[in-house]
C-alpha positions in Angstrom: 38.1 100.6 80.3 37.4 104.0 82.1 35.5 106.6 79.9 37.4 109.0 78.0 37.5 112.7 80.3 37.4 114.1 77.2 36.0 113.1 73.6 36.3 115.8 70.6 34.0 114.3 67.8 34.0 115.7 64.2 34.6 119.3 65.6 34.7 122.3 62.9 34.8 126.0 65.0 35.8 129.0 64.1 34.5 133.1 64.1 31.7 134.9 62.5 31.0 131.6 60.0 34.4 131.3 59.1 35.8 127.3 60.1 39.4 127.6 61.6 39.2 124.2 62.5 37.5 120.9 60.7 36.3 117.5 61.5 38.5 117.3 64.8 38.6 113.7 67.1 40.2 113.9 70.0 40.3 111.7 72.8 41.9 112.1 76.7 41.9 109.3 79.2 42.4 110.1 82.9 45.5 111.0 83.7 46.9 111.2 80.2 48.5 114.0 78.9 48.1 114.7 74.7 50.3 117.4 73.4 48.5 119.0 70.6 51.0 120.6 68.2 51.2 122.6 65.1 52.5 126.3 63.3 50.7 129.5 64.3 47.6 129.6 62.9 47.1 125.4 62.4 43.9 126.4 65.1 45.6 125.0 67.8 44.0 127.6 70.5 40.5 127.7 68.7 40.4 123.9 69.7 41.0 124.7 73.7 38.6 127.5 73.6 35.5 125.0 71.9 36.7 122.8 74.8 36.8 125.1 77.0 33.2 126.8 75.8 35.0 130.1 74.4 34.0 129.2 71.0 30.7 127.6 69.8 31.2 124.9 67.7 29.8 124.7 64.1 29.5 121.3 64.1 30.8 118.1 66.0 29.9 117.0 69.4 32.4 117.5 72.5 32.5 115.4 75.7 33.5 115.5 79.1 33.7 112.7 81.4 30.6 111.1 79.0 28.7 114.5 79.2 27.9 116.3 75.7 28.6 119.9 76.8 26.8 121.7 73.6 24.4 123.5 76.0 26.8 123.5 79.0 28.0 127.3 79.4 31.9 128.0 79.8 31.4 129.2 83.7 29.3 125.9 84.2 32.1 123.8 82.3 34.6 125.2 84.6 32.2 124.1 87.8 32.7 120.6 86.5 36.5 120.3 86.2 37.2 122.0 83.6 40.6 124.0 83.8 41.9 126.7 80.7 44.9 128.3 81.1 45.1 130.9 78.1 48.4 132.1 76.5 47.5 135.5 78.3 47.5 133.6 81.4 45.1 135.2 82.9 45.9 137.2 85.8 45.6 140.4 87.6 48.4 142.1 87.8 47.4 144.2 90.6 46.5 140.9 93.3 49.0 139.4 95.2 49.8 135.1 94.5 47.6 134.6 97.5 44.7 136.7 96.6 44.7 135.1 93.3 44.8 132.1 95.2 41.1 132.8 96.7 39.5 134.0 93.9 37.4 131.6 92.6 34.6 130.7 91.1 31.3 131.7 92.5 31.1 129.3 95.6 34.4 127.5 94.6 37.1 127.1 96.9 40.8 127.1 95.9 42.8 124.6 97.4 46.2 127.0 97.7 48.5 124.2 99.5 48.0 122.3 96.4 49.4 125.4 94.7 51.9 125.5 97.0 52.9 121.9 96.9 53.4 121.7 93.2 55.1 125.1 92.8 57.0 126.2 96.5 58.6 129.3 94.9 54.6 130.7 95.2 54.5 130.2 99.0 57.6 132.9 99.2 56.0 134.6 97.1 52.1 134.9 98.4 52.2 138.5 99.1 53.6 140.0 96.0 51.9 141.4 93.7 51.3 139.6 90.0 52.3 142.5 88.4 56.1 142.7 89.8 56.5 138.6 89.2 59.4 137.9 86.6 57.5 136.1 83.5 58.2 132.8 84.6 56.5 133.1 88.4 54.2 134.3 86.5 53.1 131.0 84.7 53.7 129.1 87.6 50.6 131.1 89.1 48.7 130.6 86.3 49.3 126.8 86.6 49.6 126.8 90.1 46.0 128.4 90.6 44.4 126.0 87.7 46.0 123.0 89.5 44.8 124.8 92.9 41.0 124.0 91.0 41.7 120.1 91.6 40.4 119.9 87.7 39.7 116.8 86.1 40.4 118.2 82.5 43.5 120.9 82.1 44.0 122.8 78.7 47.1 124.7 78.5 47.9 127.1 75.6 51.6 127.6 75.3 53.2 127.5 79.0 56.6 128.4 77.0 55.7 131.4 75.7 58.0 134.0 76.5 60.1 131.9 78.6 63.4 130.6 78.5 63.9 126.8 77.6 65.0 126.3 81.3 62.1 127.6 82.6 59.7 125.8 80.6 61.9 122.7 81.2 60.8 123.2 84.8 57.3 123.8 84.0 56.5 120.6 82.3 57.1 118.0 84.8 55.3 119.3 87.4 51.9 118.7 84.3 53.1 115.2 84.1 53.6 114.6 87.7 49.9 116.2 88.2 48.8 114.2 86.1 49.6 111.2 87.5 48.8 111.8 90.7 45.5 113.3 90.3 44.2 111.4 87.2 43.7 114.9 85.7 43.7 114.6 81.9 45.6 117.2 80.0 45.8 119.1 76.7 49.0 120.4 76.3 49.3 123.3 73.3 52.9 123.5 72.8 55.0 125.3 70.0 58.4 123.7 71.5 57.9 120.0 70.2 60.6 118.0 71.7 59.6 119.3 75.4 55.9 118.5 74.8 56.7 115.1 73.8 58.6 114.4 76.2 56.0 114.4 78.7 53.1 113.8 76.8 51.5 110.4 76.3 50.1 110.9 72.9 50.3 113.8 70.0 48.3 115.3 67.6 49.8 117.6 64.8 47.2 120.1 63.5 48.1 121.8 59.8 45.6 124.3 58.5 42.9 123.5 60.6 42.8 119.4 60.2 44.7 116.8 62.0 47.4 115.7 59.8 49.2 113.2 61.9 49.0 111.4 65.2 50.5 108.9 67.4 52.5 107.4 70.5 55.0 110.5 72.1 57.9 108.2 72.0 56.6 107.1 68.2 56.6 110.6 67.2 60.0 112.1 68.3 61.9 108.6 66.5 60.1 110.0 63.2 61.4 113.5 63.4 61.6 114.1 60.2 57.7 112.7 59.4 56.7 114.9 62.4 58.5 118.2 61.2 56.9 117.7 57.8 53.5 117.5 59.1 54.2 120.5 61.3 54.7 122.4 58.8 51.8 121.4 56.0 54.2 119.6 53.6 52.1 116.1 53.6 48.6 114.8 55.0 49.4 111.1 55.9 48.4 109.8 58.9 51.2 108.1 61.0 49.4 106.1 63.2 45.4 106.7 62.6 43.3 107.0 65.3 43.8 105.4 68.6 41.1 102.3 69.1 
């Protein structure tokens, strides 16, 4: 059994000694994609930002491809493979898609083809700037230059917001195909449920700071009703515990 390209043991983080999230466990295999879900607030992004070395956890040890990262920094978890795409997304409204598409990180090289491969509206559109790109071109430079990182570990924050459902609908298969061609592992933070699942492997519902439910995508969506109740706080049972 390949090891785990991520592993989130007994995480609690949160701000100035207040714990947004407690006792976390999350696990990613390569190439699979685990949607985690829950209400505003449920500490959804504080998760991807521990991961991701934007938050220093209180407790709990955090993994990636077998390495503890508790003294890795967040530029030097990036250097390794690990890609964040914030809810902000990121950019710089005054570069063009191409220019965007050089700037890495010290010494890194962006691979823009791939960028281009995944998302061919971006080739058309290398020389304009970021700041006159319609919302959804928009993410798809944020993705586009992530995926442009060949990571091995991709945490997305809400691709959806601000977007209309087609949009998004187009956004989302181009993380699954990714994934499954590049062996990338991805944690996918998404407020609209049924897309997420859809392409997701696994999901983890998050209510008030603790995982509440978790399970198989297709497992989830039959149980709609189990899911929506855990979304939204109502019970703490655990659908499926945790995977073996």
């Amino acid at each position: 059994m390949s090891t785990p390209v991520l592993e989130i043991e007994e995480l609690t983080a949160g701000y100035d000694s207040a714990a947004v999230i407690r006792s976390i466990d999350v696990d990613v295999a390569p190439g699979e994609i685990v949607a985690l879900l829950g209400a505003n607030g449920a500490g959804k992004t504080t998760t991807l930002r521990a991961v991701s070395g934007l938050v220093h956890p209180m407790e709990g040890v955090i993994r990636f491809d077998g390495r503890d990262l508790s003294r890795t920094s967040a530029s030097a978890r990036a250097r390794l493979g690990v890609a964040h795409v914030p809810e902000s997304r990121g950019l710089f409204f005054g570069l063009t898609v191409a220019e965007h598409l050089r700037l890495g990180h010290r010494r890194e090289r962006l691979d823009a083809e791939a960028a281009y491969r995944y998302f061919p509206a971006l080739a058309e559109l290398r020389d304009r700037r970021c700041g006159l790109l319609s919302c959804g071109e928009q993410q798809m430079l944020a993705l586009g230059r992530a995926l442009a990182r060949h990571p091995k570990l991709l945490l997305l924050d809400e691709l959806s917001l601000g977007l209309a459902p087609v949009i998004v609908e187009g956004l989302l298969p181009v993380v699954r195909r990714y994934a499954d061609e590049s062996g990338c592992g991805v944690v996918l933070v998404e407020q609209h449920i049924e897309l997420a699942l859809t392409i997701a492997d696994r999901g983890c519902v998050l209510s008030h700071g603790e995982i509440v439910l978790r399970g198989e995508a297709e497992e989830l969506r039959r149980n709609h009703e189990l899911l929506i109740s855990s979304y939204f706080g109502e019970h703490t049972e655990l659908f499926a515990g945790k995977r073996p």
